[in-house]
C-alpha positions in Angstrom: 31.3 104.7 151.4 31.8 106.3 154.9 35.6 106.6 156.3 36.2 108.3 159.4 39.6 109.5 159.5 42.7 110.2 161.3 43.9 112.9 163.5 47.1 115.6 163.4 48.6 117.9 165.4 51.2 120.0 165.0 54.7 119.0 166.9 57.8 121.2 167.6 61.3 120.1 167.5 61.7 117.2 169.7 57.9 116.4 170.0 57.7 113.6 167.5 59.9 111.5 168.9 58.8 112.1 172.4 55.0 111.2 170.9 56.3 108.1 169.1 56.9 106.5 172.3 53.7 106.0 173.2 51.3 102.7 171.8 49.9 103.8 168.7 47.7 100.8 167.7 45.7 100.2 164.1 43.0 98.2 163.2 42.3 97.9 159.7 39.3 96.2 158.0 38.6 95.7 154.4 35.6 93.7 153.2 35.1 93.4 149.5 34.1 89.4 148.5 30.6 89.6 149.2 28.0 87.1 147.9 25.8 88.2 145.4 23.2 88.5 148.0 24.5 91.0 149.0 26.6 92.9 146.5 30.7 93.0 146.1 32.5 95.7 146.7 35.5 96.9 144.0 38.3 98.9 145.8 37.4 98.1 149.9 40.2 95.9 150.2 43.1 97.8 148.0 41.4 100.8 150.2 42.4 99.1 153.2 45.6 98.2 152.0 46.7 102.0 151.2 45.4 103.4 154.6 47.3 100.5 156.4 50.1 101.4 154.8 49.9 105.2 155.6 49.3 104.7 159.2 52.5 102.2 159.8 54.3 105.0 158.5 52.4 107.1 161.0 54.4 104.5 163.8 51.0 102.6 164.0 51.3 98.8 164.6 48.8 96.9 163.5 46.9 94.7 166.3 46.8 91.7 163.5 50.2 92.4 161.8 48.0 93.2 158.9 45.4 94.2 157.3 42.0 92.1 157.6 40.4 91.2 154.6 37.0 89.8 153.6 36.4 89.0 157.2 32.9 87.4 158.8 31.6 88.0 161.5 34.0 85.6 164.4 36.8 87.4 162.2 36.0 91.0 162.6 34.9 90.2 166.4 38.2 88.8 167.1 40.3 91.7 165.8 37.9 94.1 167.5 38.8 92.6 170.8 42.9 92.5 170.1 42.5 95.7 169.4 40.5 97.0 172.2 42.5 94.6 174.8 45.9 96.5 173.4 44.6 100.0 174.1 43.5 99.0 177.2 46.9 98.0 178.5 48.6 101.0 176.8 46.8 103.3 179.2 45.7 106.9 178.1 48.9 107.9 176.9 48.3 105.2 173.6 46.3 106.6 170.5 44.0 104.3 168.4 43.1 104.2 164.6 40.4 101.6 163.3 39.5 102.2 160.2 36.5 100.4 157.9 35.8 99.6 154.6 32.5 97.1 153.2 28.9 97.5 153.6 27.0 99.2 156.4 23.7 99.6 157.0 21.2 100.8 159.8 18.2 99.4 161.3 15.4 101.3 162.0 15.3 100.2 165.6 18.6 98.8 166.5 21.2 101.3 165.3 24.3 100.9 162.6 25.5 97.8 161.8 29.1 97.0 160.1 28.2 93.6 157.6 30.7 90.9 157.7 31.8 88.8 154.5 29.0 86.0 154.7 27.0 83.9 152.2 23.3 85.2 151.4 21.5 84.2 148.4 19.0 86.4 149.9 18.7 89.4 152.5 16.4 88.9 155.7 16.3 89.6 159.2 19.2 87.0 159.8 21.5 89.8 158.6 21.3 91.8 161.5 22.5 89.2 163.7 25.3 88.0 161.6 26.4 91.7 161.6 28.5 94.0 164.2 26.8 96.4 165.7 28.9 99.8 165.1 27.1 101.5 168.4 28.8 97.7 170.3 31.7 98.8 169.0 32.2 102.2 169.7 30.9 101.8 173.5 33.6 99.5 173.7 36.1 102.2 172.6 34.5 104.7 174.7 35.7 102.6 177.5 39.1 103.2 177.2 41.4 105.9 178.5 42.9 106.6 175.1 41.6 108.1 172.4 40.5 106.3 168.9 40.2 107.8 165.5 37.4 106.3 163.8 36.9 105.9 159.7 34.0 104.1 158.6 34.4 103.6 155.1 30.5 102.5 153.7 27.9 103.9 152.3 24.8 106.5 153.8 22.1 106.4 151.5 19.5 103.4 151.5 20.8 100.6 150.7 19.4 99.1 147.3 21.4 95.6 147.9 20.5 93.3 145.0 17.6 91.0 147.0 16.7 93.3 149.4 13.5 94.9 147.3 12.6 91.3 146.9 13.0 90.0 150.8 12.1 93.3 152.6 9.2 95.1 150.3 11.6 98.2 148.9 14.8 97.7 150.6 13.6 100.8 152.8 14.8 98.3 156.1 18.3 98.7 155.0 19.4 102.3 155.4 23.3 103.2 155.1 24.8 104.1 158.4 23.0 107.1 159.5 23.9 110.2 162.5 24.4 108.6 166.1 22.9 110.3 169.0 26.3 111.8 169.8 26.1 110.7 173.5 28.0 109.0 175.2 28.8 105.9 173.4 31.1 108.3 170.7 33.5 109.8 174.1 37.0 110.1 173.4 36.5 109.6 169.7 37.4 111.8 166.7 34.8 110.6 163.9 35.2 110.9 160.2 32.6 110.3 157.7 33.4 109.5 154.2 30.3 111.1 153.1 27.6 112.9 154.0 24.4 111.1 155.8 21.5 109.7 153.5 24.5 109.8 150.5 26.6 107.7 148.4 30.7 107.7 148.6 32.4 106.6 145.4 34.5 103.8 144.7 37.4 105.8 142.7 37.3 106.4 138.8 37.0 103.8 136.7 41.0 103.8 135.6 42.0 104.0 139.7 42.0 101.4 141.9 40.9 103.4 145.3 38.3 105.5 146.1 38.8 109.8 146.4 38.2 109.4 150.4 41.2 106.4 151.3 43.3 108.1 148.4 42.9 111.7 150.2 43.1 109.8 154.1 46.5 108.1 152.8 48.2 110.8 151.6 47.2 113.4 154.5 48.5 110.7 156.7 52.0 110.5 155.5 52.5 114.4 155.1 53.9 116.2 157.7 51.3 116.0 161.2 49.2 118.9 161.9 46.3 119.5 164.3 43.6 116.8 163.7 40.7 119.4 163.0 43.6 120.9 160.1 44.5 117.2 158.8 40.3 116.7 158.2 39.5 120.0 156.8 41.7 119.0 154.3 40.8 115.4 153.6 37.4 116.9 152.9 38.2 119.7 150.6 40.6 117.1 148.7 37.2 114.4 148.6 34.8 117.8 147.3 37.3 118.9 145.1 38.2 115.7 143.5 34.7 114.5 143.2 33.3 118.1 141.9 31.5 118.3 145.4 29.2 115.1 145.2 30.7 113.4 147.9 31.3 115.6 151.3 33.0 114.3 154.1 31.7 114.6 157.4 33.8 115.1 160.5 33.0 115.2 164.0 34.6 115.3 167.3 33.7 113.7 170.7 37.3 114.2 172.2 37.8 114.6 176.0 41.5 116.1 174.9 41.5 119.2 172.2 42.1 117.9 168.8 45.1 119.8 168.6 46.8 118.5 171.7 46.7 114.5 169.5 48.3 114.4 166.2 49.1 111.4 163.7 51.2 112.1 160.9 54.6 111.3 159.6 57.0 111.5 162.1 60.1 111.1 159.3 59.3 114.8 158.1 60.2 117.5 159.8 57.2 120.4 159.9 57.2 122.3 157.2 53.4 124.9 156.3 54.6 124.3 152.9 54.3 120.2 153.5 51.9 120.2 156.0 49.2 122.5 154.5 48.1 122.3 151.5 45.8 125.7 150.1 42.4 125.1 148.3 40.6 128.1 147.1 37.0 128.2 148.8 35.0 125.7 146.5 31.8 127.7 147.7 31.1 130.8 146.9 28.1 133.6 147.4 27.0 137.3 146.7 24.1 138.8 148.3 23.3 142.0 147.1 20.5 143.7 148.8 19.3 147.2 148.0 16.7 149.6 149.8 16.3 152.2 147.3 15.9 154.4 151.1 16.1 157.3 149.0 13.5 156.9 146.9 10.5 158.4 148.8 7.5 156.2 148.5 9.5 153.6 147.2 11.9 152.4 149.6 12.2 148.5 150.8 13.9 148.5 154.2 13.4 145.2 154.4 15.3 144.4 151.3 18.6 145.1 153.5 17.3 142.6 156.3 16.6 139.8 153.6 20.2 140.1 152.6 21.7 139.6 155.8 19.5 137.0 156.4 20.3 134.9 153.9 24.6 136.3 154.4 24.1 134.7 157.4 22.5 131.5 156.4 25.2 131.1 153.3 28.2 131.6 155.4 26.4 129.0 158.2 26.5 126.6 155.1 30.1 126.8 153.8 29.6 129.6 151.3 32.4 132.1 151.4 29.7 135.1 151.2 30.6 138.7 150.0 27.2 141.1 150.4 27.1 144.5 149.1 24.6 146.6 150.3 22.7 149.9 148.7 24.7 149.1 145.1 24.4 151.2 142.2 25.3 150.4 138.6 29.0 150.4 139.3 29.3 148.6 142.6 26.6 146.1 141.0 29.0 145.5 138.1 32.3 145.4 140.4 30.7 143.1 143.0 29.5 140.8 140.2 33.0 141.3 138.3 34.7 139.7 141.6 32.8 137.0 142.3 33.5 135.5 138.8 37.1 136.2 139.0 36.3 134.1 142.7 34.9 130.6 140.9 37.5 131.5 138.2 40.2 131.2 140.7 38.8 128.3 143.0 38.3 126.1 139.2 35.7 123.7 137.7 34.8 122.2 141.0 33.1 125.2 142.0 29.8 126.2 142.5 28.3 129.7 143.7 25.2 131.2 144.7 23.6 134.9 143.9 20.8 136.4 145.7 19.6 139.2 144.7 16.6 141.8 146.7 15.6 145.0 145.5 13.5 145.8 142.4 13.0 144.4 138.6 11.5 145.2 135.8 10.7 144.3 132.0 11.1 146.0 129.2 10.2 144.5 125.6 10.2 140.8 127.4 13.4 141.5 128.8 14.0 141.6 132.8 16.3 144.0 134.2 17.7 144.6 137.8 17.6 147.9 138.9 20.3 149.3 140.3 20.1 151.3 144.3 20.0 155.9 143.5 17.7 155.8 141.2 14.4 154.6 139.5 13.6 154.3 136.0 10.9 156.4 134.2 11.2 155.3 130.8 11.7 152.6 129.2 14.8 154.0 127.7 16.0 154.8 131.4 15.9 151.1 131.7 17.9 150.1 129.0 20.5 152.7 129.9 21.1 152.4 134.1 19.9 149.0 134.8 21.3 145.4 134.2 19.9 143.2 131.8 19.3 139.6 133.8 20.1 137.7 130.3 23.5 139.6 130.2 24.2 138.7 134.0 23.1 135.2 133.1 25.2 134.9 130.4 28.3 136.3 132.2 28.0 133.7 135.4 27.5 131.1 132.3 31.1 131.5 131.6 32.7 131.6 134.7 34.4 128.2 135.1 32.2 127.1 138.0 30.4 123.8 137.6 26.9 125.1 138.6 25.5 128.6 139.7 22.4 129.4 141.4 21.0 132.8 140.7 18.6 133.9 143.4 15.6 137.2 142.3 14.0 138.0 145.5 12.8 141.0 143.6 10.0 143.1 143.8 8.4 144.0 140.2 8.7 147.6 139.7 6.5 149.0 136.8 7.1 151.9 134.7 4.2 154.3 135.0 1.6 153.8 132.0 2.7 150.1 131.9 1.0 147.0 132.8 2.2 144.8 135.7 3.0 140.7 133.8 4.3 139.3 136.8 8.0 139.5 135.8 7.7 136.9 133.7 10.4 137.4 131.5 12.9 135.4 134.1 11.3 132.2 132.6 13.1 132.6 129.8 16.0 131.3 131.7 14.8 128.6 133.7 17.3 126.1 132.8 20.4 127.5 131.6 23.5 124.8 130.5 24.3 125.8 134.4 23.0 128.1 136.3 19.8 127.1 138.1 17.2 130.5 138.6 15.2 131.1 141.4 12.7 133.9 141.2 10.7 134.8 144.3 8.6 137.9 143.7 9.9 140.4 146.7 6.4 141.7 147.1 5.3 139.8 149.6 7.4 140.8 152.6 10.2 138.4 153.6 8.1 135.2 153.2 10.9 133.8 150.4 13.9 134.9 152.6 13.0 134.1 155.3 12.2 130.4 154.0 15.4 130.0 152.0 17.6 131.0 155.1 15.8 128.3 157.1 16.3 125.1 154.6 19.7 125.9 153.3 20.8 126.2 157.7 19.6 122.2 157.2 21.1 119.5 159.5 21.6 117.0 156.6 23.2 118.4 153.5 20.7 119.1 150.8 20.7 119.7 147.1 18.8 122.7 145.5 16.5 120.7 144.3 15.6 120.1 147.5 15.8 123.2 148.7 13.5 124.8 146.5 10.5 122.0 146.6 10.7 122.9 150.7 10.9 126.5 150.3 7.6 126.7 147.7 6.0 123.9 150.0 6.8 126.6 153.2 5.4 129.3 151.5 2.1 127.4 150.4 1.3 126.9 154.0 1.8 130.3 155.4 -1.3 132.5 155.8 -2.6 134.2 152.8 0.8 132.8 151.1 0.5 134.6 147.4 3.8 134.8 146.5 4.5 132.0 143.4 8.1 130.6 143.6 9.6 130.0 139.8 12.9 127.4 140.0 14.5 126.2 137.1 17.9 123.8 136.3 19.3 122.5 133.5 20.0 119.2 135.1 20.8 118.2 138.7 23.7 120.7 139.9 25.9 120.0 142.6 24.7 122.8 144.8 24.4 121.4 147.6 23.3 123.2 151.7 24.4 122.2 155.1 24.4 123.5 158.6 28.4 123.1 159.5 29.0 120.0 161.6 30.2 120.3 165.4 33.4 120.1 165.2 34.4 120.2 168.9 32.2 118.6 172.1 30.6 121.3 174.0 
């Protein structure tokens, strides 16, 4: 389901009630009693109901004195136009709030499309003109002087509506709502998705009546205000957190005014940080730890340190709260690895982190061992006694209380002289931990696995590991005399999930 949310700023003494003179207008929709063509809903309507009540104690007034319910398509048109009539008259002083819950969808040629409460014992074409087109909508709004909030509550993925395989081949015609151009139809308009593009938004738990996004959306609205970028960030920490990080809202902002110069909150409380912010811990959590060895003469690997800030870089660009540490021997190594489990310890079993690692490994009785920066092993027994063994780092991430943990070995295989070279293949042992997910990319081969990894965890769209890793080994395949071999393994599918960090303001 896809909500786009409301908007905060923070007010000194006085402000409030100087802001609540001004029109504040909210339309509300919840549609629920669909046919079984089409598919009911569960909580859309009670969703509605405890976001309408929220903003009326925002001073909203709703354009149709209440919320509207299973509406079709005259219905929604109707209240669309009320509403947009209202904040016309209001001037640009007013503030708007429409916020949707039902179906969506999006046609592969003509855009997004809110559905209506309508018979259909089956789905065809006809349902694109019985339905409101959301881009209609929103250049309406863009009319105005005033800004809107928008929440879209729906979902993002494909659509898999009960006859729809049957009608149109696979369903594949009827997409959840996907990214606008961001042009000029969203102007003036803070936008909040539910959920992330191409995913699903749950409906609530089975013993709760609304879903983690309205329940999250009410109760930011009726703290304290505070600035409307503040008031989202936490609406979509609350949905990750709540949800263990399978649902991600998505926020974005196409005001002509600073989000911080609008604010919707409850004007009964007076601003209190305590109130009005409410701390997470980071959810996300990452350490890179990239040695050279440039004392080692012969054996150095300067680009070991560029790999790890690469990939820094690319972790922090995707939410990750990234500690590297550079040149680390044994006792840094152990430190730096010591803190970032005390890190998902703190931030609880929501979390997730991810370890990369680039320097040198080696094996020693089908055991793998990451060698530490100062030095490098003769012996086997110099092995066992200054380097870590992986099955012991393994095993310490393993009981951290974060949900899922990817453990990245951009390692180079070092080999003990009068030993045979296996390929490091002692890391397969662990492919597929109870939750911790291992990548190995043999470091030998230059910064072709960096280099990839950085580029598809930057994506536009949020992406899973899983997906990650099938387009990093398919990128390496196709580079020139490609012969590094990518090794992934996962104990199930972990919610480790990449994305490039939304714009937030217009440019």
């Amino acid at each position: 389901m896809l909500i786009l949310g409301g908007a905060a700023a923070i007010t000194w003494p006085g402000h409030a009630q100087e802001k609540s003179k001004a029109a504040h207008y909210a339309l509300i929709i919840g549609n629920a009693a669909y046919s079984d063509g089409i598919g009911p809903l569960e909580n859309s309507v009670s969703d509605a109901l405890l976001v309408a009540d929220a903003i009326r104690n925002c001073r909203f007034e709703l354009v149709t004195g209440d919320v509207v319910r299973d509406a079709d398509r005259s219905t929604m048109l109707s209240s669309l136009r009320e509403y947009v009539n209202l904040m016309e008259e209001a001037g640009p002083d007013a503030l708007g709030f429409l916020y949707y819950a039902g179906h969506g969808a999006a046609h592969e040629d003509r855009g997004n499309f809110l559905i209506p409460v309508q018979e259909a014992a089956q789905l065809d074409d006809a349902l694109w003109d019985d339905s409101i087109s959301l881009e209609s909508v929103m250049n309406r709004l863009a009319k105005l002087d005033a800004p809107s909030v928008v929440a879209i509550d729906a979902c993002r993925n494909v659509l898999r509506l009960p006859a729809a395989q049957r009608a149109l081949g696979g369903g594949e015609s009827f997409r959840g709502l996907r990214r606008s151009a961001g042009g000029a139809g969203e102007r003036n308009m803070f936008l909040s998705f539910a959920t992330w593009e191409g995913e699903t938004a749950s409906d609530g738990f089975a013993d709760e009546k609304n879903g983690p996004y309205a329940t999250s959306l009410a109760t930011r609205l009726t703290a304290p205000p505070v600035t409307v970028r503040d008031m989202f960030e936490q609406v979509r920490v609350d949905v990750l957190d709540r949800t263990f990080q399978v649902q991600e809202p998505m926020n974005l902002s196409r005001l002509q005014r600073r989000s911080i110069d609008i604010s919707i909150g409850s004007e009964d409380q007076v601003y209190d940080p305590e109130l009005a912010w409410k701390w997470h811990p980071n959810l996300r959590h990452a350490l890179v730890v990239s040695n050279a060895y440039s004392g080692m003469k012969g054996h150095g690997r300067p680009g070991a340190d560029a790999d790890g800030r690469t990939i820094a870089r690319a972790l922090d660009a995707s939410g990750y709260k990234t500690s590297q540490v550079r040149n680390a021997g044994l006792s840094d190594v152990s430190i730096a690895l010591k803190d970032f489990s005390t890190s998902l310890d703190k931030a609880g079993p929501a979390s997730v982190g991810v370890l990369y690692i680039s320097g040198y490994a080696t094996m020693v009785d089908g055991e793998a061992y990451l060698i530490p920066d100062g030095w490098l092993p003769e012996t086997e027994a110099d092995v066992r006694y200054g380097s870590i063994p992986f099955g012991d780092l393994v095993s310490q991430l393993e009981g951290s209380a974060a949900q899922g943990l990817v453990v990245v070995f951009d390692c180079e295989p070092f080999v003990l002289a009068g030993k045979d070279a296996d390929g490091m293949s002692a890391f397969k042992r662990y492919l597929g931990e109870k939750k911790v997910a291992v990548v190995y990319g043999p470091g030998a081969s230059g910064s072709q696995f960096a280099d990839a990894f950085a580029k598809e965890i930057r994506s536009a769209d949020r992406v899973s590991i899983d997906t990650v890793m099938a387009r990093v080994s398919a990128d390496i395949e196709k580079r020139p005399g490609a012969g590094q071999a990518v090794w992934f393994g996962t104990p199930s599918a972990l919610p480790v999930f990449f994305r490039a960090n939304a714009d937030i303001e217009p440019a």
